[in-house]
N, C-alpha and C positions, 0 to 999 in steps of 0.2 A: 643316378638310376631312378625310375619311374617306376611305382611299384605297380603300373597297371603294365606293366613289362618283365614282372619278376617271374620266373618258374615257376615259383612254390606257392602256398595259399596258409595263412593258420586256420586252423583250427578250435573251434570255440570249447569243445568237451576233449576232454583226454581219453585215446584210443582206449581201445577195449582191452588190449593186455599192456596197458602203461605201468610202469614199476613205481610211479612218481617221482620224486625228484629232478633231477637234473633232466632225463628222459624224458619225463613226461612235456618240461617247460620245451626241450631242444626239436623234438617232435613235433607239439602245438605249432611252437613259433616258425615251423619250416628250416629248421639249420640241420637235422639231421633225419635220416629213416632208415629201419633196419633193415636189412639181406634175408639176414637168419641170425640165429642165434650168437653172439657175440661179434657181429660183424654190421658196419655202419657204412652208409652213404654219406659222406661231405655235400650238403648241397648249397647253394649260392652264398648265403649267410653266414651258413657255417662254415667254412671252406674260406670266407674272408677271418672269422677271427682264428683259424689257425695260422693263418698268414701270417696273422699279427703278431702271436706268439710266437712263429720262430721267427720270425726278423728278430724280436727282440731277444730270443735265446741266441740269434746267430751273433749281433751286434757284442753281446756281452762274451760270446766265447772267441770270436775275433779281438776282441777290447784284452782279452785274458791269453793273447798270442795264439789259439787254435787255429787250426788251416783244413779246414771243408775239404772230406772228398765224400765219394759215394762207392761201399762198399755191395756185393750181389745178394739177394735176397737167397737165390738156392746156391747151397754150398755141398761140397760132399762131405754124406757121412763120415767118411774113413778118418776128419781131421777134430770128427766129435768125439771117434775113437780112444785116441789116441791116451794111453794109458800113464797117468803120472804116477811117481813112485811109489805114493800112498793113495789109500782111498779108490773112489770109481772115477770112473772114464766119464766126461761131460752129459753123453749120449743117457750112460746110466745115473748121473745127478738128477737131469732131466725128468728123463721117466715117459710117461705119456703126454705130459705136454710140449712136447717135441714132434712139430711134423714134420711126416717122413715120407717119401715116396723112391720112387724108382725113375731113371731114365730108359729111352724106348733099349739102352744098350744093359738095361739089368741094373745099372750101379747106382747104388744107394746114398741118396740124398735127402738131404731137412733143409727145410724153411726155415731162416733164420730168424731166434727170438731174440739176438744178442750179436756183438761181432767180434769177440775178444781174442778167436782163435786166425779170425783174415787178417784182423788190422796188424797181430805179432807175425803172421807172414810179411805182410805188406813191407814191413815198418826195419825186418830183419835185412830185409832184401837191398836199403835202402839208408839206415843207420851202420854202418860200419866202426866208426869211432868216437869216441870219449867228445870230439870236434862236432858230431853230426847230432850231440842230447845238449837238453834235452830236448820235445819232440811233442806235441797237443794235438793229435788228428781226430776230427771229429767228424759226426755226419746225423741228417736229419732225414729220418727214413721209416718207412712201414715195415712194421716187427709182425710176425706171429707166432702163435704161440697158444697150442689146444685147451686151454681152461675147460676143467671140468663141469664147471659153473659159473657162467658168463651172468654177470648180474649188476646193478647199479646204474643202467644206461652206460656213461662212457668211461667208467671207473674199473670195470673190471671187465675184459673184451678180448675176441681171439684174434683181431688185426687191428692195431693200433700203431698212432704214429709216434716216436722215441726219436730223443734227441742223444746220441751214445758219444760221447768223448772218450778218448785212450791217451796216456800218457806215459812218456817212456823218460826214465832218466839215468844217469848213470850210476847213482849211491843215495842211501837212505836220504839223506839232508836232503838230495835236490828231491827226491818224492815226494817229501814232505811240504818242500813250495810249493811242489806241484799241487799237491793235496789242498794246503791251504789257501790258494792262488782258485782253483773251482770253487771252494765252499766260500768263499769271498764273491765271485761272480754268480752262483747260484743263489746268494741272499740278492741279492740287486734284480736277477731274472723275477724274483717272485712277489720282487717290492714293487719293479715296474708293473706289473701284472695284475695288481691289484690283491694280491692272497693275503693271507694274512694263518701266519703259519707258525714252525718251531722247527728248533732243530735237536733232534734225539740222538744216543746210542744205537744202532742197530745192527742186525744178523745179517750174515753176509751173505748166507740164501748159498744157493747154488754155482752164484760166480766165485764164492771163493775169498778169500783174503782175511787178513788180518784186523784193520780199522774198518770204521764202517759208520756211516752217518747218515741217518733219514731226511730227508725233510718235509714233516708231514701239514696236511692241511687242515686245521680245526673246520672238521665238519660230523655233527650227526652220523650223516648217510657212508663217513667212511669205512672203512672196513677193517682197520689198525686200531692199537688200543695202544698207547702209551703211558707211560706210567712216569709222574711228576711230583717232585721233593716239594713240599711248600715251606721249606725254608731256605734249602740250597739249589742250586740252580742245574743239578742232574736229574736229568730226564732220557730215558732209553725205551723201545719200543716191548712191549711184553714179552717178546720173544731172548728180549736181551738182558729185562730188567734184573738187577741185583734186589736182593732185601736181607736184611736182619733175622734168621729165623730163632722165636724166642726159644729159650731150653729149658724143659719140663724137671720141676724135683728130681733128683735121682733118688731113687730104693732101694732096697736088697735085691739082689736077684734070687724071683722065688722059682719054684720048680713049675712045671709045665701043665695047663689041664684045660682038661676039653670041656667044652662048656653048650651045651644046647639052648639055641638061639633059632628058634623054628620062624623060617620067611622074615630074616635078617640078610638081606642080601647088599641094601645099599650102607652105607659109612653111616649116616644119619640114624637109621633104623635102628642098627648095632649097638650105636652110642646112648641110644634111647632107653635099649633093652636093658642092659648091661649096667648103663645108670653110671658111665662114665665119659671123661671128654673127647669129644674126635679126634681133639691131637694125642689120645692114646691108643689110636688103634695103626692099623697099617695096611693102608690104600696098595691094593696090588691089582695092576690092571694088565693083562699081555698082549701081545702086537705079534704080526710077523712082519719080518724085516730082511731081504737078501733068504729069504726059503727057512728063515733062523726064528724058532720062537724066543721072543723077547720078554721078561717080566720086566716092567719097570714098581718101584716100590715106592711110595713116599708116604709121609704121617698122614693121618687122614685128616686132618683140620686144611690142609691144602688142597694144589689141584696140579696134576701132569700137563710139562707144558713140554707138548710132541715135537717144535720145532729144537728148543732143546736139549729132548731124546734123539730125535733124528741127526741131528747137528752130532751126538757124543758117537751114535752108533757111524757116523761115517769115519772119525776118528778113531774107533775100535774097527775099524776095516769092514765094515758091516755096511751091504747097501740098503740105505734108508729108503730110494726114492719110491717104491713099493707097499711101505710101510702101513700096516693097517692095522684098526684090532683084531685081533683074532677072531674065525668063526667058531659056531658053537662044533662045529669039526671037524675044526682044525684044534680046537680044545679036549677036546672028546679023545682024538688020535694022539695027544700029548701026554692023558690022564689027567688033566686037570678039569677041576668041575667048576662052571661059573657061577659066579656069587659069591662062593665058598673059595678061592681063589689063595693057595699058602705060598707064601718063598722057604718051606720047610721041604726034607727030602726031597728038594730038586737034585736032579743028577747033570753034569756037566751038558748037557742036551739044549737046556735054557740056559740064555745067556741073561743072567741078572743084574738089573741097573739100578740103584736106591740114590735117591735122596739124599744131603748130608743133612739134611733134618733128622732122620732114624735117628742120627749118632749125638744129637739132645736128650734123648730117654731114655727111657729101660720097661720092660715087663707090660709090653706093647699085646696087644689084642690081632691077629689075623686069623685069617681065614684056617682052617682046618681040611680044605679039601674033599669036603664031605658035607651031602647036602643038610643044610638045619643045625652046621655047626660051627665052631670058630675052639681057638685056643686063645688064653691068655699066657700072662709072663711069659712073651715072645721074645727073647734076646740076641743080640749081635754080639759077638761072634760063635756063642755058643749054639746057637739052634737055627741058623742059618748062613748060608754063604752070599758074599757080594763078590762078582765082576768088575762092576765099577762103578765108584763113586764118585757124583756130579751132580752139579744145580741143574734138574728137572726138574722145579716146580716154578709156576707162576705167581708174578708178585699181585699183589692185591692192593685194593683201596684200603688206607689203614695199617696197609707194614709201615714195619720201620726202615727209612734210607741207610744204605750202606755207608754211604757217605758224613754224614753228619748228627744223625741219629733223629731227624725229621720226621714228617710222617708221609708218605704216597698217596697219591690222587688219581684216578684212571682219567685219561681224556681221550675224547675220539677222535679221529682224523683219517685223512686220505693219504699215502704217501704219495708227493709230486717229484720229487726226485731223491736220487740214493746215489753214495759216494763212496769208494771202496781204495783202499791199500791192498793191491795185490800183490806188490813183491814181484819174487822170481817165478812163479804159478807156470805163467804159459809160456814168460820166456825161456826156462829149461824144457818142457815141454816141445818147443819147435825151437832150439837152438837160436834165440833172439840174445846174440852177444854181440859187446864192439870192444875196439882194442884201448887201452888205456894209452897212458903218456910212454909207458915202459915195453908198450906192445904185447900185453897181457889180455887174455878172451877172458869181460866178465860177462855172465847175464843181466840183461837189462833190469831195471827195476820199475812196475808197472803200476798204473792205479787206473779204477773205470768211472766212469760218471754218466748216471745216465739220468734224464727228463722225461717225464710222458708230458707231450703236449697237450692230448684230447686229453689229459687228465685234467691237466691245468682249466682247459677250458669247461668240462663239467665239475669239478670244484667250487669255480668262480660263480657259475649259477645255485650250487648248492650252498653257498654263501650268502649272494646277495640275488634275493630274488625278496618279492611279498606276493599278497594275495592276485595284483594285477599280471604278475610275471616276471621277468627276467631284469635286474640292473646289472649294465655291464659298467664296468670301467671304460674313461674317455680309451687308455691304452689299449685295449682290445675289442671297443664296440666294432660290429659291422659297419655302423657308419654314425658320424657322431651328430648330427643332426638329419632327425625326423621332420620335415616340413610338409605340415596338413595345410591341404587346400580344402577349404568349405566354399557353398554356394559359388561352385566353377561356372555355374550356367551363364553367372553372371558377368559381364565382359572385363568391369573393371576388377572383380577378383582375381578372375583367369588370367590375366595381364600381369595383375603385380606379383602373384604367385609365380608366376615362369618368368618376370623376371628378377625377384629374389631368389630363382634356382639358380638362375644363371651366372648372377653375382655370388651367390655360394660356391660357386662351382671354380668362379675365374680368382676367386680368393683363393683355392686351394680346399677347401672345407669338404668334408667328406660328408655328403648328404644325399639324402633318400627323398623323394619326391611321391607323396601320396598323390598320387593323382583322379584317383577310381571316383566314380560318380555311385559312392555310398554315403552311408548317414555320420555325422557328425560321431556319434555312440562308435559304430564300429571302426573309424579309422584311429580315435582315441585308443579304446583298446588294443587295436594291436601296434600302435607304438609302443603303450604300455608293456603287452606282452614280450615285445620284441628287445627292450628295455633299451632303447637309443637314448644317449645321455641327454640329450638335447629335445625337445620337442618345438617346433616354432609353427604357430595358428594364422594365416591367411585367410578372414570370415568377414562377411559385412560389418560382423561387431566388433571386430578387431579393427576396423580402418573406419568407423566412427568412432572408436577409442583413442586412433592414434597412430596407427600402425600394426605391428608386430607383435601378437600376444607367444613370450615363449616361458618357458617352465622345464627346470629338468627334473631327469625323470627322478632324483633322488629327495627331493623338497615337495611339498606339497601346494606351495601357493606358485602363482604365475605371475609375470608381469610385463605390461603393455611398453615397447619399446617403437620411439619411433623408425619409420622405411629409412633412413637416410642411416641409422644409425646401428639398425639393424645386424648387418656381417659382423660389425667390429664390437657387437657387445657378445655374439656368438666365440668371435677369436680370441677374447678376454676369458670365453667361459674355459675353452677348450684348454686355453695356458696354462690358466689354474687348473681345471682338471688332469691336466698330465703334470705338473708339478705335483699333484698331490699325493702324489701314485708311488 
């Protein structure tokens, strides 16, 4: 390719509503441009390293027995419907990020963010027996999916491309291959890839299921918070993390009194006033949830973690997917007063969720219900009622691991792919069973896997980039060798330049051809920017050198090779760089 032939152009300054990160670089460099808000244009560059990335996620889930099809993007509603025994219906897991329209015939359909309810059609239709599992069908396709908050460049977006594998088997053990047979191929997809990542505990979110595994990418700019033992090797993403909560002296239980605490409204405040510790007071925050006011309660030295609360309220039959805090009236219309906020004479109306931290102490501090005031010697069970008790809180930097009595560490990252045990979920849901050896209907037993590709691929720049722009990996650069031509005027450059392209080309070598009649400064830079592993210098001073000045882009010095030798010290670099990968 000639890049005085390419569509796109870079960009010297970062647009004017650049988020920076990954965006700002994939924008500069011409690989990508927005629509609107969470929605991206692939353009020539970029559109070559997604390429990249799913050959290499296809190769590996071929490699791991998967068989490619291509499931439809609009489905009908009616099979988002479809009501499992417990809990809500997908459509209402979902919530608003689920889009939905109509056909010109009225019947209601969404755009598919997920395929777990076609492929257990598909897969019913077509697995009949115990003989026909198990069963890896996967597919690489454009998801959507309404985010309320499209943000990060290509991290968090309302049309993105997803790699979704399904696995079907007959009984736990072969799921369990199955299981472990993906997260075996998904460490390989991301080694190849160049990430450099972990793999966590995680929530199963709204598809569902039992096991559940992240695999997140250490970066700043992610959006995940994981939380890490530094002594033992359990690591689960926040939403899922365990901890140690420590337990407070116990007391006598004394009796009950109201105490005036004028413009004590937050935890801190309270603890200030009062001249005692936060973890003796009691954090009471409410939410509505399914048209239901929710109080959730925990010690206040902590913090409410809503994924899960929403996680326990779907399990108390309660739809989450609506979940908010409450307004000041919808508090108002409940009688509860904010700030001042009690889990005391509530009436079966609120549904109450606490902490098992509560049940560390005694003669706790909350709210009073009444402005400028609180009560002390709060007790359970005597002065208040619990609904249900469950780990809603978040673990911190500094707890203690449940596991080995360690300490936690928060680390940031992205997640690039996520792994799930689903069980029997959807195959009782649409009657996905086959016959045993004795001619017995069981439900299939399922697990989901899915990849964001454009994840991978802005990770990878949010990883390795510096001040000049983007380093890609030899396995996913747009093209692995940048070949700058200087002083083209002159005939004997222009000559050996094209034909070093040419020989690049007949080698097999994936190379970009500067060719523009600009200055030395700006075809540098946007190699640099564009971050091709490779750079190789065709200049006067390069062929009174010697030859061949090339440099990659990950080193800082160059060095003069000569014409003759030139491809083959290029095909040495490219080896090593995809073995290192």
């Amino acid at each position: 390719m000639r890049v005085s032939q390419q569509l796109t152009k870079t960009l010297r300054e970062a647009p004017r509503d650049s988020e920076g990160g990954n965006q700002e670089l994939l924008v500069r460099g011409g690989f990508v441009r927005q629509l609107t808000s969470g929605v991206y244009s692939y353009l020539p560059l970029g559109n070559r390293v997604i390429r990249k990335i799913s050959q290499i996620v296809r190769e590996e889930m071929d490699r791991a027995g998967g068989q490619e099809i291509s499931m439809p993007v609009i489905q009908p509603k009616d099979i988002w419907d479809k009501r499992p025994a417990s809990g809500p219906t997908r459509s209402e897991a979902m919530g608003d990020v689920l889009f939905k329209l109509k056909d010109r015939k009225g019947r209601d359909m969404v755009l598919g963010p997920t395929h777990e309810e076609v492929v257990t059609i598909l897969t019913a239709e077509f697995a009949r027996s115990y003989r026909d599992l198990p069963q890896l069908i996967y597919q690489i396709q454009t998801k959507l999916r309404d985010e309320p908050r499209p943000r990060g460049g290509l991290l968090r977006v309302r049309e993105f491309i997803m790699k979704d594998l399904y696995s079907f088997d007959a009984d736990y053990d072969g799921m369990d291959v199955s299981y472990r047979k993906m997260a075996d191929a998904y460490r390989a997809i991301f080694t190849r890839s160049g990430l450099r990542f972990i793999v966590i505990q995680a929530d199963s979110g709204a598809i569902g299921g039992k096991d559940s595994q992240e695999f997140l990418a250490i970066t700043e700019a992610g959006e995940d918070d994981a939380m890490m033992c530094d002594t033992c090797d359990y690591a689960a993403n926040r939403e899922k993390a365990e901890f140690v909560r420590t337990e407070l002296p116990r007391e006598p239980e004394a009796a009950l009194e109201e105490v005036y605490t004028p413009d004590c409204k937050s935890i801190s405040d309270l603890a200030a006033f009062l001249q005692v510790p936060e973890a003796k007071t009691i954090k009471s925050v409410c939410y509505v949830a399914g048209g239901k006011m929710v109080m959730a309660l925990v010690r206040g030295d902590l913090e409410i973690n809503e994924v899960k609360l929403s996680n326990m309220l779907y399990r108390a039959g309660i739809n989450a997917a609506d979940m908010h805090l409450a307004t000041p009236e919808e508090l108002t219309q409940a009688g509860i007063v904010a700030g001042y906020t009690s889990p005391l004479g509530k009436d079966e109306r609120v549904f109450i969720v606490a902490d098992t931290s509560l049940k560390l102490g005694n003669n706790f501090v909350a709210g009073a219900n009444r402005v400028d005031y609180h009560v002390k010697n709060v007790n359970y069970p005597r002065d208040f009622r619990v609904d249900e008790w469950e780990d809603i809180a978040s673990a911190y930097t500094g707890a203690t691991c449940v596991r080995c009595g360690g300490t936690l560490r928060a680390i940031r990252g992205s997640e690039v792919g996520h792994i799930f045990k689903l069980g029997t979920k959807y195959s009782e849901l649409f009657d996905a069973t086959y016959l045993d050896a004795e001619g017995a209907a069981h439900p299939m037993l399922m697990g989901c896997y899915g990849i964001g590709v454009g994840r991978i691929m802005a990770t990878l720049v949010e990883q390795s980039h510096d001040e000049k722009g983007i380093i890609w990996p030899f396995s996913v650069a747009p093209y692995s060798v940048a070949l700058v031509g200087l002083d083209l005027e002159k005939e004997e450059n222009r000559q050996t330049a094209e034909q070093l392209y040419a020989d690049l080309q007949a080698a097999g070598i994936e190379v970009i051809y500067d060719d523009r009649a600009e200055t030395a400064g700006v075809k540098f830079n946007d190699a640099d920017l564009l971050g091709y592993p490779i750079r190789a210098v065709i200049s006067k001073r390069s062929l009174k050198n010697g030859g061949v000045e090339i440099k990659l882009r990950s080193q800082r010095e160059s060095r003069v090779v000569p014409l003759a030798d030139a491809v083959g010290v290029m095909q040495d670099e490219i080896r090593r760089g995809m073995a290192s990968a």
